[in-house]
N, C-alpha and C positions, 0 to 999 in steps of 0.2 A: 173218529169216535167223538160223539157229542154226550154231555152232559145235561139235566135238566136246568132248570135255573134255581132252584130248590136244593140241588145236589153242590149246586158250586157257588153258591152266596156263603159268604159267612152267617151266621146264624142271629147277628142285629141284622141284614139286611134283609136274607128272607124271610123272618117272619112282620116287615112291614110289610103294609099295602098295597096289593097290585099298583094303583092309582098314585100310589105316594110317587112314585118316578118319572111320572108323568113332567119333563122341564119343556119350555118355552120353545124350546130349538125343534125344528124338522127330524132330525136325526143326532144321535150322540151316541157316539163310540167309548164306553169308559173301560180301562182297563184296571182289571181285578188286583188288588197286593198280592203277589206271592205267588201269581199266577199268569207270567209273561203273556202264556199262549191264551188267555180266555179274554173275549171282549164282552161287553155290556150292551148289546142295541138297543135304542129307544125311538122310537118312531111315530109321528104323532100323523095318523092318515084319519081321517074322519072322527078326529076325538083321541082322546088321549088315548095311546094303546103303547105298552112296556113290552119287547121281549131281549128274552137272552139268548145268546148263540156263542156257543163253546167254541172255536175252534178246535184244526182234527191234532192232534198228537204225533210229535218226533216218533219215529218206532225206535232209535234208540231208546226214551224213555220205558222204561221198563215196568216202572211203580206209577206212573203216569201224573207225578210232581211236578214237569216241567220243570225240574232242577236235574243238572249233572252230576249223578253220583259214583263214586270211585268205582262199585259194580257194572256201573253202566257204559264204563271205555274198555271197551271190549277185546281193542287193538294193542291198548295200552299206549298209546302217543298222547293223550293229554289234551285231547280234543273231543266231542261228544258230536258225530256226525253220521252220514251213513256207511262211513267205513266200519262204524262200530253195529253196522243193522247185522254183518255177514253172516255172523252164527246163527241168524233166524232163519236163511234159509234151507229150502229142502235136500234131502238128500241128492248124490248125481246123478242121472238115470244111466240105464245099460249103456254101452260102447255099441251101436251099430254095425250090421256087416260091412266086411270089406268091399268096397266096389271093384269090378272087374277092369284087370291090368290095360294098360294103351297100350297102342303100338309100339313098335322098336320106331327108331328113327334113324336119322339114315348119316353113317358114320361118315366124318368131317374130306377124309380121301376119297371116299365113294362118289366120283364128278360125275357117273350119269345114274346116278340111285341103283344100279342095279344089285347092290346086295355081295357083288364078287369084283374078286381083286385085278385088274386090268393092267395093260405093263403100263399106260399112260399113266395110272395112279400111282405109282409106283414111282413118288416124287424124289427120292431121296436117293435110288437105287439100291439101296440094302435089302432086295428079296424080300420084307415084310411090309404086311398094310396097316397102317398105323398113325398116332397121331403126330410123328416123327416127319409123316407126307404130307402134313396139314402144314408147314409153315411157308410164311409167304415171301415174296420175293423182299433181299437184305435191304432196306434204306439207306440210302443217302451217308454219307460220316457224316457227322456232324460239323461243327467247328470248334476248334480249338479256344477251350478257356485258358481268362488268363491264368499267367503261370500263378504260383503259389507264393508267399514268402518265405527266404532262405532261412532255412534252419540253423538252429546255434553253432557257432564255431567251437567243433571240438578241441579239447586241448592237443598240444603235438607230445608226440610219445618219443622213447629217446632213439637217440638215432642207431641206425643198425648198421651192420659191418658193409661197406661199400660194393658196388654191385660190381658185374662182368666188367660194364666200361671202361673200367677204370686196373680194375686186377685182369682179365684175361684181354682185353682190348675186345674190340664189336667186331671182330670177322671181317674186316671191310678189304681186307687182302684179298680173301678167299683162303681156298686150299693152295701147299704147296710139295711138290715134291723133287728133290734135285736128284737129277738122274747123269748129270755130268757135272765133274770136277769142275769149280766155281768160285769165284769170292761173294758172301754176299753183300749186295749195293742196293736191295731196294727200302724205298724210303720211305716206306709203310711196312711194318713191321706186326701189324697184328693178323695175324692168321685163324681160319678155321682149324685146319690140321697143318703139319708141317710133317716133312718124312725126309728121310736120306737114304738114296738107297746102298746096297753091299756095294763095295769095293770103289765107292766114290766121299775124294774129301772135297770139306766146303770149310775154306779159307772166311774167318767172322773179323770184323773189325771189332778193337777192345769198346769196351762202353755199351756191347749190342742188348737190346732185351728185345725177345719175342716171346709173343703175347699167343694163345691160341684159344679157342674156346670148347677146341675138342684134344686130340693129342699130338704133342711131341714124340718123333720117335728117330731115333739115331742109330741105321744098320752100318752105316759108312765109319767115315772120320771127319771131327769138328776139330780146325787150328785157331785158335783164337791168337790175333795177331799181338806183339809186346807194345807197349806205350810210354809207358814214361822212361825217361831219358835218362842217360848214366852223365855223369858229371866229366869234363877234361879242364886240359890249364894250356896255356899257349904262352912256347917264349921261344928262345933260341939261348942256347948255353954257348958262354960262359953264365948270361945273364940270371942271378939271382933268382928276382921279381919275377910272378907270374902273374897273369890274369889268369883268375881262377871261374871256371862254369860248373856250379855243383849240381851234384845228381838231386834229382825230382823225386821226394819222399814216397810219393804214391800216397797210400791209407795208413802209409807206417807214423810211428812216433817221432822220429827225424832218419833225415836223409842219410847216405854211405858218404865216408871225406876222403877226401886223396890224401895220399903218402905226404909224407914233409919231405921240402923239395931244397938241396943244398951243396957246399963242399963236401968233400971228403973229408975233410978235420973232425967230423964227429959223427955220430950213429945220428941216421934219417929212421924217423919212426913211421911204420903203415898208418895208413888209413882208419877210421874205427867204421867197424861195419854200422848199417841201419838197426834201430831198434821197432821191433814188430809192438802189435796192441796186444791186450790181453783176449785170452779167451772170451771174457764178457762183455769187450768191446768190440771183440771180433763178432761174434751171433749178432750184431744190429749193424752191420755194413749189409742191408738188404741191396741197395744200387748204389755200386762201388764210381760205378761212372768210369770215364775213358782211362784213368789210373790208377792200375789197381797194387799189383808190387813194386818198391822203389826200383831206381836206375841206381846201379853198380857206383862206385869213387873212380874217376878220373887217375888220369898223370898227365906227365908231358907231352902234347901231342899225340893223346893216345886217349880213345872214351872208354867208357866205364858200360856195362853191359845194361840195355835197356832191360826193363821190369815189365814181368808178364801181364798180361794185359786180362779182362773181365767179359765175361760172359752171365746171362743172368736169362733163364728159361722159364715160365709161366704159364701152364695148361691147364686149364682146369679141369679136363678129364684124368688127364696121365702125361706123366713124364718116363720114357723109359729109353735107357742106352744102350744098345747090344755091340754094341762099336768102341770106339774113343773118342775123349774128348780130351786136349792138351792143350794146357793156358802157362808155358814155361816160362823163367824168365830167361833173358839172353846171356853166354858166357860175355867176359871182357874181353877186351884187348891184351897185346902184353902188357904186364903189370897191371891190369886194372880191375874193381870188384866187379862180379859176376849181378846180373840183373836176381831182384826178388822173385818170388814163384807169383803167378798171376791168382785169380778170382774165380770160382766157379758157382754158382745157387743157381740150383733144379728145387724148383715148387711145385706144386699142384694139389687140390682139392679133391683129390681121389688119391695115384698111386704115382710112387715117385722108387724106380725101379732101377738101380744100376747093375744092369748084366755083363755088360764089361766092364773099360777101365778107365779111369777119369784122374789126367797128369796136373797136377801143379809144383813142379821142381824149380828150385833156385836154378839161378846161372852159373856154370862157372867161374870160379875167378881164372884171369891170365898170368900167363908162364913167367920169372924174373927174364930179366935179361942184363944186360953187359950197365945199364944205368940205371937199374930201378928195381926193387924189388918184386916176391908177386902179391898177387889181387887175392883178395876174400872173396869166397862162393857166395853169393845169395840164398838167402832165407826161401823156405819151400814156402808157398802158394798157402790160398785157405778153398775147402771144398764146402760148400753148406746145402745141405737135404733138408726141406722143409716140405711135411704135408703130414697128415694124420695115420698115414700108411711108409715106411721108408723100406727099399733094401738098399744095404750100402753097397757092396759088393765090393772092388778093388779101389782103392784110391790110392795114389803116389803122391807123398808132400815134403819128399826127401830135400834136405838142402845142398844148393850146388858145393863143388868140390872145391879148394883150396889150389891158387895157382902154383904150380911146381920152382923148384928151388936149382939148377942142374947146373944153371950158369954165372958164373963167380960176376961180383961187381965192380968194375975198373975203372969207369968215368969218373967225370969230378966236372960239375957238380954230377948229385943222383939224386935218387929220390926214393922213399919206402913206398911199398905196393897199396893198391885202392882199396877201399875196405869195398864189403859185399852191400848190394842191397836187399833192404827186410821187408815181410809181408804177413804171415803167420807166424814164421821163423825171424829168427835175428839174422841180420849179413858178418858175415866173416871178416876179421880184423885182416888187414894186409901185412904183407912182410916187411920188416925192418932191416935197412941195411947197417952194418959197422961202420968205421974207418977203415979196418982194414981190408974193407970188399968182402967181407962174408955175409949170404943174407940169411936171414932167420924165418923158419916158416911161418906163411901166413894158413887163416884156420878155416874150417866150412863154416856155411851157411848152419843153420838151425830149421828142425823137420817143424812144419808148417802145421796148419791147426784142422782136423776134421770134426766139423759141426754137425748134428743132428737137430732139428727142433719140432718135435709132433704135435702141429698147430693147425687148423687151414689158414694158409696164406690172405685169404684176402680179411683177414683182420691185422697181415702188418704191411700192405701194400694199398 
C-alpha cells in the first residue's frame, strides 16, 4: 500500500513547494517522524525533480500507524510480527476425497511372498503364522560387566536356637539297625535313624549320646553299663589304720562313706549314704557324662557297689520305646553301700513316646556279716523326657534295698556297714555294729526323681 506524498507529509511540509526539496545530493532517502516505514525520495535527474515513495505496510498493522498496538498482537506474546497476520486469513477449504487403499504387503514370515502359511515358515513351531516367526537368529552373549559395588552391610539379627549339627548331629553314620545282641563300640555316633529290633539287647557304655536326625526306636532291650566306682579300705586286722578309696560321687552332692572301722570296745557307726541334687538342679544335668549315680561306701576288703551309668538319646523326629531301657545302679558287697540309680534323657523335636519301661534303680546295699555291718541301698536314678510332645509311660526309680542284718558280729576289730550311693534319691545310711556284736539295721536308698520338660530340645542342647 502506497500513500501520496500529500497524504503523508505533515501539513508544514506539504504545503511547501514542489521545488523547495529540491537538495544538492543525487539522491536522499529522509525518513518521516512518526512514521518508521515511510521514506522521503529526492532525485535530482535532469533538474531538480522531488518525489515520495511510501513504503508497503506490516499486515499486522491494522490502523496502518506503523506503530504496535495492544489490538494489533493478535497472538498475545508481545511481539508484533507475522504470527499475529493468522486471523487474516481465509477460511479452510473442504477436506478432499479419500484416495484409493494400497496393497497389502507381504507379511514378515511370508519367505517366498506367496500369501499362505508353509511349514518352512513356520519358525517357531507353534502351528501359527505370525510375527513370533519373524525373529532372527539369538546373538552372541555378550560380555560380562563389571561387577557392581557391594551393598551395605546389614546389621546381624540375634542369634537363633542352634541347628541340626550340633543337637541331632549331620547323619554322617547313616542309618542303623541292630539286629543281634551287641555292645555298642562305634565311634560315630550320629545317626540318620537308629532301630533295635524285638527280642535283641544292645549293651550302651555309660556317658553314650546318640544323635539322629530322623528316629530313635527301641523294640529290644538297652543295658546302659554302671561307671562310677564304689569306694573300699585295705588293711589286714588286727590293724587299726586303713587306707581308705572312697566312692565317686557321680552328679550327686557328696559321695557314700564307709562304716567306722575299729575294736570292739565300743559301737562302729555305718556309713552315711550319698546326698542326691534337688529337683531343680536335677532338670539341667542335660549331659550327665560317663557318671551318672554315685558308687556305693566301701569296707574292708570289700567295694562298695558301682553307680548306674548315663544314657542320653536326641532325635529329632521321634524318640519312642516299646522295649526297655535299664540304667541301675550296682548292689554292694558284703557290708557295703549299694551303687546310685543311673541317668536316662530321651529328647526330640517332635514325639518323645515311652511305650514300655524305662529302669533307674539304686543298688543294693550288702548283707552284715560275722565283721561288719550291712550296706545302705542306693538312691534310684533320674529319668528326664524332654520335647513339646511327652508320653511317659512306665518308669522305675525305686531306691536299692538295705543290706540284711541275719548274722551276729564277733570280730574285733569290725566295722559299721557302707552307706548307699545317691543320684535322684539319697543312698541309704549303713548298719552300725554294738560292742556287744548286735548290728542295727541299715536303711534304703531313696526313689529317684522323674522329670518332664515340654520344650524342643535344641534350645537347651
Amino acid at each position: 500500500m502506497r500513500r501520496t506524498l500529500r497524504n503523508a507529509l505533515p501539513a508544514r511540509i506539504s504545503t511547501m513547494p514542489f521545488w523547495s526539496l529540491a537538495l544538492s545530493a543525487p539522491l536522499l532517502l529522509i525518513t518521516l517522524a512518526g512514521c518508521p516505514d515511510l521514506t522521503l525520495q529526492i532525485n535530482d535527474s535532469n533538474g531538480v525533480t522531488a518525489g515520495l515513495v511510501a513504503q508497503e505496510r506490516s499486515c499486522w498493522d491494522l490502523n496502518e500507524d506503523g506503530i504496535g498496538d495492544p489490538s494489533e498482537d493478535i497472538n498475545g506474546d508481545g511481539n508484533f510480527d507475522e504470527l499475529d497476520c493468522d486471523s487474516h486469513m481465509g477460511p479452510a477449504g473442504p477436506t478432499g476425497p479419500e484416495g484409493p487403499a494400497g496393497a497389502d504387503g507381504i507379511s514378515c514370515w511370508d519367505l517366498d511372498g506367496d500369501g499362505q502359511g508353509d511349514p518352512e515358515e513356520d519358525v517357531n513351531d507353534d502351528g501359527a503364522f505370525n510375527a513370533l516367526d519373524c525373529a532372527g537368529t539369538p546373538g552372541a552373549t555378550g560380555a560380562t560387566g563389571p561387577a557392581g559395588p557391594a551393598g551395605p552391610t546389614r546389621a546381624t539379627g540375634p542369634e537363633g536356637p542352634p541347628g541340626d549339627g550340633t543337637t541331632y548331629g549331620n547323619g554322617s553314620a547313616g542309618p542303623k539297625v541292630v539286629s543281634v545282641s551287641t555292645t555298642l563300640t562305634d565311634t560315630d555316633l550320629r545317626y540318620t535313624d537308629f532301630t533295635i529290633n524285638t527280642g535283641i539287647t544292645l549293651t550302651v557304655p555309660s556317658g553314650a549320646v546318640i544323635r539322629c536326625t530322623g528316629n530313635f526306636t527301641n523294640n529290644g532291650t538297652i543295658v546302659v553299663q554302671t561307671s562310677a566306682r564304689g569306694g573300699t579300705q585295705n588293711g589286714t586286722a588286727p590293724v587299726v589304720g586303713l587306707s581308705d578309696s572312697p566312692a565317686h560321687p557321680g552328679v550327686t552332692l557328696s559321695a557314700a562313706a564307709a562304716g567306722e572301722y575299729g575294736s570292739n570296745a565300743t559301737t562302729r557307726v555305718g556309713g552315711a549314704g550319698g546326698v542326691a541334687p534337688s529337683a531343680f538342679a536335677a532338670r539341667y544335668i542335660y549331659l550327665p557324662g560317663a557318671n551318672a549315680g554315685g558308687g556305693g561306701g566301701g569296707a574292708r576288703a570289700a567295694l562298695g557297689g558301682y553307680g548306674g551309668g548315663s544314657l542320653v538319646v536326641l532325635a529329632q523326629l521321634g524318640v519312642v520305646n516299646f522295649g526297655t531301657i535299664t540304667a541301675n545302679g550296682a548292689a554292694g558287697a558284703g557290708n557295703c553301700g549299694g551303687g546310685g540309680g543311673g541317668i536316662v534323657v530321651l529328647a526330640s523335636s517332635g514325639l518323645v513316646a515311652n511305650s514300655g519301661t524305662i529302669n533307674a534303680l539304686g543298688g543294693n546295699g550288702g548283707a552284715s556279716s560275722a565283721a561288719a555291718g550291712a550296706g545302705g541301698g542306693g538312691g534310684g536314678g533320674i529319668v528326664h523326657l524332654i520335647g513339646p510332645n511327652v508320653v511317659p509311660g512306665t518308669i522305675n526309680l525305686q531306691g536299692g534295698a538295705a543290706g540284711s542284718t541275719a548274722v551276729s558280729i564277733t570280730a574285733d576289730p569290725r566295722q559299721g556297714g557302707g552307706g548307699g550311693g545317691a543320684c535322684g534319691g539319697n543312698g541309704g545310711a549303713g548298719g552300725s555294729v554294738t560292742a556287744a556284736g548286735a548290728a542295727s539295721a541299715a536303711t534304703a536308698g531313696s526313689t529317684g526323681q522323674f522329670l518332664t520338660t515340654y520344650i524342643d530340645p535344641i534350645w537347651l542342647y
